[in-house]
TORKOL-4160 file (C-alpha; in steps of 0.2 Angstrom, whole numbers, padded with zeros to 4 digits, m for minus):
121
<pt num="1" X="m0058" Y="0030" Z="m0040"/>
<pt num="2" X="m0064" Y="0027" Z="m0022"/>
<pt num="3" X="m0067" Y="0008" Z="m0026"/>
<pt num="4" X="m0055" Y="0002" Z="m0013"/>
<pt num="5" X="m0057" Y="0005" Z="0008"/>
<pt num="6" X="m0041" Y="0010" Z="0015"/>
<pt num="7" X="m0039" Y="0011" Z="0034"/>
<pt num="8" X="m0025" Y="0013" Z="0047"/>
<pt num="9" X="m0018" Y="0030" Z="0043"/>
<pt num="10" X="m0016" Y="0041" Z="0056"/>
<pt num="11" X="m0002" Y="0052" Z="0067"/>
<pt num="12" X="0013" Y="0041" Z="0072"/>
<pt num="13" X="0029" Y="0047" Z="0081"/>
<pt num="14" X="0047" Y="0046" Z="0071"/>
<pt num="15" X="0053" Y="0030" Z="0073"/>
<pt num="16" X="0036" Y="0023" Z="0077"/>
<pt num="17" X="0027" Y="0010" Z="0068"/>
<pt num="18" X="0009" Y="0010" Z="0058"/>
<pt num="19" X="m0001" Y="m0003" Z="0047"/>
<pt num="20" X="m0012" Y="0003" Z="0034"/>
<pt num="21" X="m0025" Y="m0011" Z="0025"/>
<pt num="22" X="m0035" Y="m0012" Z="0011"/>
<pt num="23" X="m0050" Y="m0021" Z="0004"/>
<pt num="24" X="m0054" Y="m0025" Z="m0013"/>
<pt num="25" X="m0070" Y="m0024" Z="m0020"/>
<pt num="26" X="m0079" Y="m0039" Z="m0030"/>
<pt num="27" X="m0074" Y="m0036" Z="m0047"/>
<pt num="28" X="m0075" Y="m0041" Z="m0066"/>
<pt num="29" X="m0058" Y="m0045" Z="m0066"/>
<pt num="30" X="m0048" Y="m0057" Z="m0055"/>
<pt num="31" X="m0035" Y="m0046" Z="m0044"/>
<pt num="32" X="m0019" Y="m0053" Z="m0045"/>
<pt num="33" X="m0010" Y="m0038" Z="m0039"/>
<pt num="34" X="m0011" Y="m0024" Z="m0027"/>
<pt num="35" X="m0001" Y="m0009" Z="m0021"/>
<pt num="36" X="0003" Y="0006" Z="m0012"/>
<pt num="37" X="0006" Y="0022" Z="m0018"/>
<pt num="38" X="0009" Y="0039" Z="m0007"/>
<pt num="39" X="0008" Y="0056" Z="m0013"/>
<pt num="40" X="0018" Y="0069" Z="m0001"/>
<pt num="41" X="0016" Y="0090" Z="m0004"/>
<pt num="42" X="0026" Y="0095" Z="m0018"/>
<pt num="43" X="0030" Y="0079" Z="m0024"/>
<pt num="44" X="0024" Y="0066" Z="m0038"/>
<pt num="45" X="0014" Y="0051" Z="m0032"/>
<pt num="46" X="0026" Y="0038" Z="m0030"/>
<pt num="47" X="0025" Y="0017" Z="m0029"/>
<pt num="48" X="0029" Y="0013" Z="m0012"/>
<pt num="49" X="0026" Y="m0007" Z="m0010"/>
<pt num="50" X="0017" Y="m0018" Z="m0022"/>
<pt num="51" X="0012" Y="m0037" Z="m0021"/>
<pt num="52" X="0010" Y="m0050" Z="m0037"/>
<pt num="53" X="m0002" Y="m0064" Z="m0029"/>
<pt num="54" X="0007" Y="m0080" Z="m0035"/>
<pt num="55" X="0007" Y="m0099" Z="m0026"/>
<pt num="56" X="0023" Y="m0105" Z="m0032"/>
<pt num="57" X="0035" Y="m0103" Z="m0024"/>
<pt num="58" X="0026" Y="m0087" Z="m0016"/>
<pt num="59" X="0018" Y="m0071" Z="m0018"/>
<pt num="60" X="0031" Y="m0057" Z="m0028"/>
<pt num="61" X="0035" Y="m0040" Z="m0019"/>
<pt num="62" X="0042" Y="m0025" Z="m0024"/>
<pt num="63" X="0046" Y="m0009" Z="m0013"/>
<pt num="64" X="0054" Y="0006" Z="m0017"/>
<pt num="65" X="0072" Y="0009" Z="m0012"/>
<pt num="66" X="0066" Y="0023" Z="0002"/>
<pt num="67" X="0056" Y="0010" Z="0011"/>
<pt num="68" X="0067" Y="m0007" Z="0008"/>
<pt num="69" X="0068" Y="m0016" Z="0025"/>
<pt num="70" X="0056" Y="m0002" Z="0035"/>
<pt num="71" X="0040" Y="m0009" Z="0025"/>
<pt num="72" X="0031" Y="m0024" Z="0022"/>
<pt num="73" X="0017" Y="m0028" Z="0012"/>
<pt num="74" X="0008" Y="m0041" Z="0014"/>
<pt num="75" X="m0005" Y="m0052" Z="0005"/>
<pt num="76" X="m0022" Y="m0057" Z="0018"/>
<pt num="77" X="m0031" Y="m0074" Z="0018"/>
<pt num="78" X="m0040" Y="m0070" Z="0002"/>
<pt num="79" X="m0034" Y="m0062" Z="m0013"/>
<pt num="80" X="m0044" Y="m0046" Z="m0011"/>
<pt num="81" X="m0035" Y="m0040" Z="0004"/>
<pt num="82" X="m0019" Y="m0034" Z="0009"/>
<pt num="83" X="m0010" Y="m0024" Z="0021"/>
<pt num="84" X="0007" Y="m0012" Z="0024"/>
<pt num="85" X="0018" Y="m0013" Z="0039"/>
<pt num="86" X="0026" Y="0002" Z="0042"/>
<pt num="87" X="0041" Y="0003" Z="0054"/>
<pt num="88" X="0056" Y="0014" Z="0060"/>
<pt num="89" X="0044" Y="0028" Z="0053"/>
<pt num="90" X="0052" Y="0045" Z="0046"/>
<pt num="91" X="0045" Y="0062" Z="0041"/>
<pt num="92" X="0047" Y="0061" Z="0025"/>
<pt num="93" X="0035" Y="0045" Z="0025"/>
<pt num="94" X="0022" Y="0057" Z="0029"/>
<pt num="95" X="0011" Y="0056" Z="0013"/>
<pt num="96" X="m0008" Y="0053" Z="0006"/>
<pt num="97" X="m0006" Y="0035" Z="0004"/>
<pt num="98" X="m0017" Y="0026" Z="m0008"/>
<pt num="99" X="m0022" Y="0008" Z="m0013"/>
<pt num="100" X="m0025" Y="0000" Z="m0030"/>
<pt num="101" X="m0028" Y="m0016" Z="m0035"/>
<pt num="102" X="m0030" Y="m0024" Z="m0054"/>
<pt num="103" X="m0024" Y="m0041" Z="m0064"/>
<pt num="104" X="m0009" Y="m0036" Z="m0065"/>
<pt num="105" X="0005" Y="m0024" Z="m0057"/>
<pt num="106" X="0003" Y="m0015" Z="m0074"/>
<pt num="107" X="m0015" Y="m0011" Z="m0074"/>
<pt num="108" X="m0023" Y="m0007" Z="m0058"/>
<pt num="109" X="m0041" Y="m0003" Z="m0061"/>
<pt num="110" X="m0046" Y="m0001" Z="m0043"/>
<pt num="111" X="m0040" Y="0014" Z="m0033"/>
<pt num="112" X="m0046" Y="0021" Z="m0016"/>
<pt num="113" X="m0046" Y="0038" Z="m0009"/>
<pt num="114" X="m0031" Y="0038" Z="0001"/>
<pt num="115" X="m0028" Y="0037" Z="0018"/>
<pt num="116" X="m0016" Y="0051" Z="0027"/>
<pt num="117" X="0000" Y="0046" Z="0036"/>
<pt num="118" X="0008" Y="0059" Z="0046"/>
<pt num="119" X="0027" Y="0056" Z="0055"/>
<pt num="120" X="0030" Y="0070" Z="0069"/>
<pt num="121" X="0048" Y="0073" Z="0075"/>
């Protein structure tokens, strides 16, 4: 853990919007995917968004259903970035979220420390 730098969590007003990033780390193995995850108080941690890096016809996405059309993730320029646009933000959003990264959405080898998020009313 901790081998991923997560950045861009913070306090954000209901309704707001906040992007988190993430860098990934020179590796062994090629990343071909990267995600999201969030863990909120008294719940399990959860995938939120996740990204399969492909050329044709474009990259994959997947978000959970509590997110769908609020969040976007998003690959960067390289393949060892990405970033997650957070819009029309609720309470319940308000979670440690956390980056992996690995060569597949199955295996993810990299994780960072997580990053908090906090939706005030």
């Amino acid at each position: 853990q901790g081998q991923l730098v997560e950045s861009g969590g913070g306090l954000v007003q209901a309704g707001g919007s906040l992007t988190l990033s993430c860098a990934a780390p020179a590796s062994n193995f090629r990343i071909n995917a990267m995600a999201w995850y969030r863990q909120a108080p008294g719940k399990q941690r959860e995938l939120v968004a996740s990204i399969m890096f492909v050329d044709k016809p474009g990259d994959r996405k997947y978000y959970e259903d509590a997110v769908k059309g609020r969040f976007t993730i998003t690959r960067g320029s390289g393949r060892n970035t990405v970033s997650l646009e957070m819009k029309n933000m609720r309470t319940e959003d308000s979670a440690v979220y956390y980056c992996a990264a690995g060569p597949s959405t199955l295996r993810m080898v990299y994780w960072g420390q997580g990053t908090q998020v906090t939706v005030s009313s």
